[in-house]
C-alpha positions as CSV (number, residue, x, y, z in Angstrom):
1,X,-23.1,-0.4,-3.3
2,X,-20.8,-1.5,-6.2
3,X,-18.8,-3.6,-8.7
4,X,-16.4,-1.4,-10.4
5,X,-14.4,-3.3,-13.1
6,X,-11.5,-2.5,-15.2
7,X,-10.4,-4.2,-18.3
8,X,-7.6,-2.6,-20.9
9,X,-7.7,0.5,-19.0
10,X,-5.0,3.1,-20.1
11,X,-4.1,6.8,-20.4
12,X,-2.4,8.8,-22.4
13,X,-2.7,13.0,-22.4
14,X,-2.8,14.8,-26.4
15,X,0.4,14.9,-28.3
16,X,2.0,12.1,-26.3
17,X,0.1,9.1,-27.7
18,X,2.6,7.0,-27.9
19,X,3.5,7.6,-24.1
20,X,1.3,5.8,-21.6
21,X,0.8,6.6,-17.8
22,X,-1.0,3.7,-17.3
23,X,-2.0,0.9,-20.0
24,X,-3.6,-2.5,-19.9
25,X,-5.0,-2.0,-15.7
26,X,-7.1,-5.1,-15.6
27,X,-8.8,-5.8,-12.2
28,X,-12.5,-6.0,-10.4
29,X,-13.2,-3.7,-7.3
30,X,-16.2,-5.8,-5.4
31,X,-19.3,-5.0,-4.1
32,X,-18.1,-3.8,-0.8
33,X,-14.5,-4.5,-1.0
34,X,-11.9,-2.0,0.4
35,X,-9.0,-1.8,-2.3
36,X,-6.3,0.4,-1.8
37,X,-4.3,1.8,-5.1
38,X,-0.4,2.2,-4.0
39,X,2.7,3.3,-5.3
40,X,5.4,5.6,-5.7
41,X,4.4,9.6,-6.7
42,X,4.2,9.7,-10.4
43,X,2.9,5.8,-11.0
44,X,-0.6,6.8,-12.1
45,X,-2.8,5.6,-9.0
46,X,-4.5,9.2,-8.5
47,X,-4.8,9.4,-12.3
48,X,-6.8,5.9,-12.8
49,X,-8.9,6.7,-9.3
50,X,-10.3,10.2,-11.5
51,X,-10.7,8.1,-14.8
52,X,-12.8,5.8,-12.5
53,X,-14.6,8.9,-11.0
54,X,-15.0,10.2,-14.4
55,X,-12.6,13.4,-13.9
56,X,-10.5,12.0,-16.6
57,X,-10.7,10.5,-20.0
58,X,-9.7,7.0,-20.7
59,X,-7.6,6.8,-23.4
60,X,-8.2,2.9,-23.7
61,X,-9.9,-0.2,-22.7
62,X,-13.5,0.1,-20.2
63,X,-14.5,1.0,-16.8
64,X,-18.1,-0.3,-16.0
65,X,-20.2,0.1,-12.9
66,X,-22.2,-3.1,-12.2
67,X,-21.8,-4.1,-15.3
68,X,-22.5,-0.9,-17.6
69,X,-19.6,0.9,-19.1
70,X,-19.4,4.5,-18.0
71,X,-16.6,5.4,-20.2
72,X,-19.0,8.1,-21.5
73,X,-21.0,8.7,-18.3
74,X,-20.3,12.1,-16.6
75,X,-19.3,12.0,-13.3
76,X,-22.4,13.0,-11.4
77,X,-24.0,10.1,-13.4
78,X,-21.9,7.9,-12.1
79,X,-23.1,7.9,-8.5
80,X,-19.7,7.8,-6.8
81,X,-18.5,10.3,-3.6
82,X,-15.0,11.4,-4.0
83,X,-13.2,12.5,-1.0
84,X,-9.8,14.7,-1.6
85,X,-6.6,15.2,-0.5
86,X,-7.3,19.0,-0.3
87,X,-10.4,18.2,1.4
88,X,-12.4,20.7,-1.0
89,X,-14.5,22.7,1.7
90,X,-16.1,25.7,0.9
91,X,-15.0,28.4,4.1
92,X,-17.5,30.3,4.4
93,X,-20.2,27.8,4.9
94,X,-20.8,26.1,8.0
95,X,-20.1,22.4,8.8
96,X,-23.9,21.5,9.0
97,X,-24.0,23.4,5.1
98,X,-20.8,21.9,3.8
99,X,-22.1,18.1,4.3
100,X,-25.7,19.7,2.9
101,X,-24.1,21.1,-0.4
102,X,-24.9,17.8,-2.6
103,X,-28.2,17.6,-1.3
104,X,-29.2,21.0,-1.7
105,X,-28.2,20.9,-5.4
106,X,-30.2,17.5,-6.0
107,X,-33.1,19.5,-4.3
108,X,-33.8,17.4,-1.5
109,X,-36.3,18.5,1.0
110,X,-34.7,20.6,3.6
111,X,-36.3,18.3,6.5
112,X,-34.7,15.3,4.9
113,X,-31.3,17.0,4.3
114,X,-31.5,18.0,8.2
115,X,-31.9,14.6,9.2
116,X,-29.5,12.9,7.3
117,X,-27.1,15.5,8.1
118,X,-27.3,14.7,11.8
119,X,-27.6,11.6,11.4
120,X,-24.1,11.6,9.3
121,X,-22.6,14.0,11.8
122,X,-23.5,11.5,15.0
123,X,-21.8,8.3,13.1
124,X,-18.6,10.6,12.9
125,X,-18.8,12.0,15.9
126,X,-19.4,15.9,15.3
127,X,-22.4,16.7,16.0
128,X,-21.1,19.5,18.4
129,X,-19.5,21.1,15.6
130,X,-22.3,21.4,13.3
131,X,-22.5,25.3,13.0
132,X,-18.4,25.8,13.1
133,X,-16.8,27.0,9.9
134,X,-13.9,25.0,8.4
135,X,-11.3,27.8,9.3
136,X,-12.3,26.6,13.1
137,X,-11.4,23.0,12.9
138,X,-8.5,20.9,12.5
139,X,-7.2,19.2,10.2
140,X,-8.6,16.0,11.4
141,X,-12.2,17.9,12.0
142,X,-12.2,18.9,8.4
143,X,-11.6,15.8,7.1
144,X,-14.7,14.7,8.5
145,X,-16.6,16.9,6.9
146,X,-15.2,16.0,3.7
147,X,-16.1,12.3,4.6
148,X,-19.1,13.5,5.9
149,X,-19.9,15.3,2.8
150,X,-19.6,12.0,0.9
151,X,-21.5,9.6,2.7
152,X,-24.3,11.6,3.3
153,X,-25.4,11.4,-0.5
154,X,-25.2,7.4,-0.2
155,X,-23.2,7.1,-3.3
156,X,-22.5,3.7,-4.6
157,X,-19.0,3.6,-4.0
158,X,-16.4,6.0,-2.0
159,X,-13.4,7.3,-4.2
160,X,-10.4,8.4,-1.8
161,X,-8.0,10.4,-3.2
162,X,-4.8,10.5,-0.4
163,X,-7.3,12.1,2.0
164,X,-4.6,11.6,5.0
165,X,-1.2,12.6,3.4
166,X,-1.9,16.5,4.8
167,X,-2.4,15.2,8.8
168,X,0.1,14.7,11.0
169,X,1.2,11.3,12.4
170,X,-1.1,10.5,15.3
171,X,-4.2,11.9,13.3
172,X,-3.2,9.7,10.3
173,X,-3.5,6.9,13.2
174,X,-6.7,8.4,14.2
175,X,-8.1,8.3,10.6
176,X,-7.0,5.3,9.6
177,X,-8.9,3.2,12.5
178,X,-11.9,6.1,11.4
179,X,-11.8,5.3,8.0
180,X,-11.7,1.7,8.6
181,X,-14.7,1.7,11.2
182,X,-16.5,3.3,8.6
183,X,-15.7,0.8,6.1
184,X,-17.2,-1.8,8.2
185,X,-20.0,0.2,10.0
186,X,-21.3,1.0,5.9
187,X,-20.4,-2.4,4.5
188,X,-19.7,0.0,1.1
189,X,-17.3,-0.2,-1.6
190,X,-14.0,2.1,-1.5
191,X,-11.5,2.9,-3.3
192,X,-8.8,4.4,-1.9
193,X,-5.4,6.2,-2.9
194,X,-2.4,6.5,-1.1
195,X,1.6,6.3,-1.6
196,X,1.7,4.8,2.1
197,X,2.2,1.6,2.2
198,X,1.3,1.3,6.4
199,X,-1.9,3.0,5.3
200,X,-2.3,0.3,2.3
201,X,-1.4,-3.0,4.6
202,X,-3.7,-1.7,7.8
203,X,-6.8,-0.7,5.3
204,X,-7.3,-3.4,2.5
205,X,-8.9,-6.3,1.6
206,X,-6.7,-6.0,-1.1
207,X,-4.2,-3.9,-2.5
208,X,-3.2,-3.2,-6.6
209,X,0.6,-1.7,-6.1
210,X,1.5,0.8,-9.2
211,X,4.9,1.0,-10.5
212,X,6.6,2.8,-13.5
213,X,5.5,0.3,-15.8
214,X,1.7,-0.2,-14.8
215,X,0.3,-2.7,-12.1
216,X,2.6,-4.8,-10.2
217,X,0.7,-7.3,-8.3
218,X,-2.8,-7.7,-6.8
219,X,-3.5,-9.1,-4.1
220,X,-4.3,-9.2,0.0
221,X,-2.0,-7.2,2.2
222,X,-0.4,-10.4,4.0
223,X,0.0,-12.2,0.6
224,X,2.0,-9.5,-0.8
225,X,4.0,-9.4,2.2
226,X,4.6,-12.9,1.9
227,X,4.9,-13.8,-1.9
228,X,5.9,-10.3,-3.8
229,X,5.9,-11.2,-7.2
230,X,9.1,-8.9,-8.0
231,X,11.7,-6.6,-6.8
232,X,9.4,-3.9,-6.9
233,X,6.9,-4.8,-4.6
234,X,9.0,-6.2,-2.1
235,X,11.4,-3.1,-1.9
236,X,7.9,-0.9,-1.2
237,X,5.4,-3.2,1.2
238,X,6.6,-3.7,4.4
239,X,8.0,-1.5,6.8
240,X,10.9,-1.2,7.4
241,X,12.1,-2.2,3.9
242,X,13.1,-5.4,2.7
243,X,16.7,-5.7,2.8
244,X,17.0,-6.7,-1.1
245,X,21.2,-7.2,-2.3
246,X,22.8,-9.2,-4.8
247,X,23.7,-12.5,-4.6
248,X,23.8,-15.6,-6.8
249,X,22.9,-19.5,-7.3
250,X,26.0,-21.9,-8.3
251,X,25.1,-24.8,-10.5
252,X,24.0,-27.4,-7.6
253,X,21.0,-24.4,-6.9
254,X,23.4,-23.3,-3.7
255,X,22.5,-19.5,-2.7
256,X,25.5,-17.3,-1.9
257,X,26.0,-13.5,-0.4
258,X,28.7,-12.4,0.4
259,X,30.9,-14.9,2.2
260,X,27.4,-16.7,3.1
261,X,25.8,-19.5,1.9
262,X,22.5,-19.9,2.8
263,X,20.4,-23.2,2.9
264,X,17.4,-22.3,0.4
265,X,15.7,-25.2,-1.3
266,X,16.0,-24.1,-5.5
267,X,13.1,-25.5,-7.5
268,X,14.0,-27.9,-9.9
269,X,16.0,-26.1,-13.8
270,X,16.6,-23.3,-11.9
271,X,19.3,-21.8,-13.5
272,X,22.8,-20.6,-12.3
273,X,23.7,-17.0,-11.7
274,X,23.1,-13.6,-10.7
275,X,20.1,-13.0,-8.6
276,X,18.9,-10.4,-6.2
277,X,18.3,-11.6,-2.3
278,X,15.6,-10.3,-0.3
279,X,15.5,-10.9,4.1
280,X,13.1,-8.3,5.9
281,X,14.7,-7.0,8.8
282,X,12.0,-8.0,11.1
283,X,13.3,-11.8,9.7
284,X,16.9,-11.7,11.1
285,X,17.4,-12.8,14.1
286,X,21.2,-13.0,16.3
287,X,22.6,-16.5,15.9
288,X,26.0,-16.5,17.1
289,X,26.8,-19.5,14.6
290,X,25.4,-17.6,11.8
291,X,26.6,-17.2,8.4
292,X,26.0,-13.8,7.9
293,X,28.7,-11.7,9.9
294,X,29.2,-8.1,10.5
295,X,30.0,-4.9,12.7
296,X,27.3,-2.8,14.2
297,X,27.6,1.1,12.5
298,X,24.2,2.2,14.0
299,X,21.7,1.3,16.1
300,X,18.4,3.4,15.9
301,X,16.0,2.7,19.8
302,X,12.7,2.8,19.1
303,X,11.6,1.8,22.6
304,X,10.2,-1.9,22.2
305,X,12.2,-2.6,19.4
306,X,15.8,-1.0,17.6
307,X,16.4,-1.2,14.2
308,X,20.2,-2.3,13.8
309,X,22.6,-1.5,10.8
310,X,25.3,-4.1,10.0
311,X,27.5,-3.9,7.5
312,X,28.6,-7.1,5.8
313,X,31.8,-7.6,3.9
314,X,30.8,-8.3,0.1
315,X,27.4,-6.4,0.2
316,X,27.0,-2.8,-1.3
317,X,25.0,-1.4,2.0
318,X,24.6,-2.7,5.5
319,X,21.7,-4.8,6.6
320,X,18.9,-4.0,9.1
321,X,18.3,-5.8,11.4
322,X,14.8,-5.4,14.2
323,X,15.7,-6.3,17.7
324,X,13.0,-6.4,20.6
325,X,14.8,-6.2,23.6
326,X,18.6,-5.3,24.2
327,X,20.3,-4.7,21.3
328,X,24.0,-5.3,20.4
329,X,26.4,-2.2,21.2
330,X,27.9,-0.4,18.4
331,X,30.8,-1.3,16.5
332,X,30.5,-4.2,17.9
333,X,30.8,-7.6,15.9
334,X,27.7,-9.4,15.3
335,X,26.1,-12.5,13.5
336,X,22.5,-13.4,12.7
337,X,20.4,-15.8,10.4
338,X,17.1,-15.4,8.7
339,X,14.1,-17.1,10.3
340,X,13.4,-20.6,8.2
341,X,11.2,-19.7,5.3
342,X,12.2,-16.3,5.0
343,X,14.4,-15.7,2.3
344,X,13.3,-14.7,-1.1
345,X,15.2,-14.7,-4.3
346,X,14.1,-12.8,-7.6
347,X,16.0,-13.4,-11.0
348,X,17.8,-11.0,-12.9
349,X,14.8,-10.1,-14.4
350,X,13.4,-9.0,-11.4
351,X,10.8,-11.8,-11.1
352,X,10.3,-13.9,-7.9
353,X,11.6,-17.5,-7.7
354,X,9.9,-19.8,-6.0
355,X,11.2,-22.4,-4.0
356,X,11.2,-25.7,-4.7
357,X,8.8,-26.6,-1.3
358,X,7.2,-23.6,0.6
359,X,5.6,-26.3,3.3
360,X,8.5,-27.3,4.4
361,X,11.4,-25.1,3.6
362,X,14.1,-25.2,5.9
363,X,16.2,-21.6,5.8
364,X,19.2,-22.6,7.9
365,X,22.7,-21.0,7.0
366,X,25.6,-22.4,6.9
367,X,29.1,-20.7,6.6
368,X,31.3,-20.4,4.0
369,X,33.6,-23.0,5.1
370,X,30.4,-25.7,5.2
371,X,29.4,-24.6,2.1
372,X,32.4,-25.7,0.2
């Protein structure tokens, strides 16, 4: 397997120089470490997984495999297996010849390309569908093959490229716990491209989200979850979204929304101001002596959990809120509290704030009326 290592890494496409999709990615990929590229369509993650594959031209800074720079290599020098969206199958080839293709073209011996295609085609599970044509299988089937395809050449590193956005919901599922047994069951390195962020937080080690201007944050799924640096980050991981809405500090560090104040301990020459408040939804909780009122406008049942809307005087959308169990009846008029340590604030900027004592952070709220 592989270390694949970025430094400076941008891109920019001929007569628009000055215009960067991507500039200064600086990050290491580790031997054997599944990282997942994330972010909105247009951010650039697909673009800087082909640079890495060598289907694209860097425009600055190095990639280097184990520790030699490839900027110049071609890609079937670089001994990486990409694996598509489109899945890339050629019809009118069987299964068994489809995973063969590679091999047959680096002129291995056709009793070595049988075994190894078998043996690829029992680890995922399709053996029975050797001598099928891809127009036969589904869409989960064929993107076995695609997979299949790749591992069977042992590359040095996998290179995913969305390879689940075309399947359904419950083969997504089915892929992701696939992809992830592979993962384990070939202890390789992958790199792997998706705008989902459920796919990024159930698949990764770690997790480089992509944003309009360049890399966000790096780092493991739960710390992200946890700490998001900015805005940005904690608007996209997590599902459902963040509720993020505006609030602000008064000069003792006191956080208000709305008619809410909420206990959160300021770090030391913080300043005054606006700021933008961030509670998940799974981090609300009913409190019937909480600070943050509303009335129920919708209340989506999910089975084990709803997902409740509340809209709050003072804030510019309602609030969600997850419920296990009963949840309140519309239009009906409801209070709840974040859970203690949950609340995050991010200056103007955008930037996280941190508080003053993360160990022992007490997120109580207190009305209005206490407040003052």
């Amino acid at each position: 397997m592989a270390t694949i290592a970025l430094q400076g890494v941008g891109k920019t496409y001929p007569g628009k120089e000055s215009q960067y999709i991507l500039r200064g990615v600086d990050f290491t990929i580790e031997d054997g470490e599944f990282v997942v590229l994330v972010g909105p369509s247009g951010c650039g993650k697909s673009t800087l997984l082909r640079m890495i594959a060598g289907l694209e031209e860097i425009s600055a800074g190095e990639i280097r495999i184990d520790g030699v720079t490839v900027n110049d290599t071609p890609p079937a020098k670089r001994g990486l297996s990409m694996v598509f969206q489109s899945y890339a199958l050629y019809a009118h080839m069987s299964v068994f010849e489809n995973i063969a293709f590679g091999l047959r073209l680096a002129r291995v011996p056709k009793a070595e390309i049988k075994v190894a295609v078998h043996s690829v085609a029992k680890m995922l599970q399709m053996e029975h569908l050797l001598e099928r044509r891809p127009p036969q299988l589904s869409g989960g089937q064929r993107q076995r093959v695609a997979i299949g395809r790749a591992i069977v050449r042992k590359p040095r590193a996998f290179l995913f490229d969305e390879p689940l956005s075309n399947l359904d919901a419950a083969l997504r599922a089915d892929m992701r716990v696939e992809i992830a047994r592979l993962h384990k069951q070939l202890a390789a390195t992958m790199v792997y491209v998706t705008h989902d962020q459920v796919e990024a937080m159930t698949l990764a080690d770690r997790i480089v989200v992509l944003g309009p201007a360049g890399v966000q944050q790096i780092g493991a799924p739960m710390h992200l979850y946890d700490h998001p640096a900015n805005v940005f980050v904690a608007g996209f991981i997590g599902s459902p979204k963040m509720n993020l809405f505006g609030g602000s500090l008064d000069a003792g560090g006191r956080l208000r929304i709305g008619g809410a104040a909420l206990d959160w301990p300021a770090p030391a020459g913080v300043r005054p101001g606006a700021v933008t408040v961030g509670i998940r939804p799974e981090h609300l909780v009913a409190d019937p002596h909480g600070a943050i009122q509303g009335e129920v406008i919708l209340v989506e049942r999910l089975g084990a959990e709803s997902y409740v809307h509340l809209a709050v005087a003072g804030l510019a959308k309602p609030l969600m809120v997850v419920v296990k169990g009963e949840p309140p009846a519309a239009n009906a008029a409801w209070r709840v509290s974040p859970m203690a340590g949950r609340v995050h604030v991010f200056d103007e900027g955008g930037l996280r704030i941190a508080p003053a004592d993360v160990n022992n952070m007490t997120a109580g709220v207190a009305g209005a009326a206490e407040a003052a």
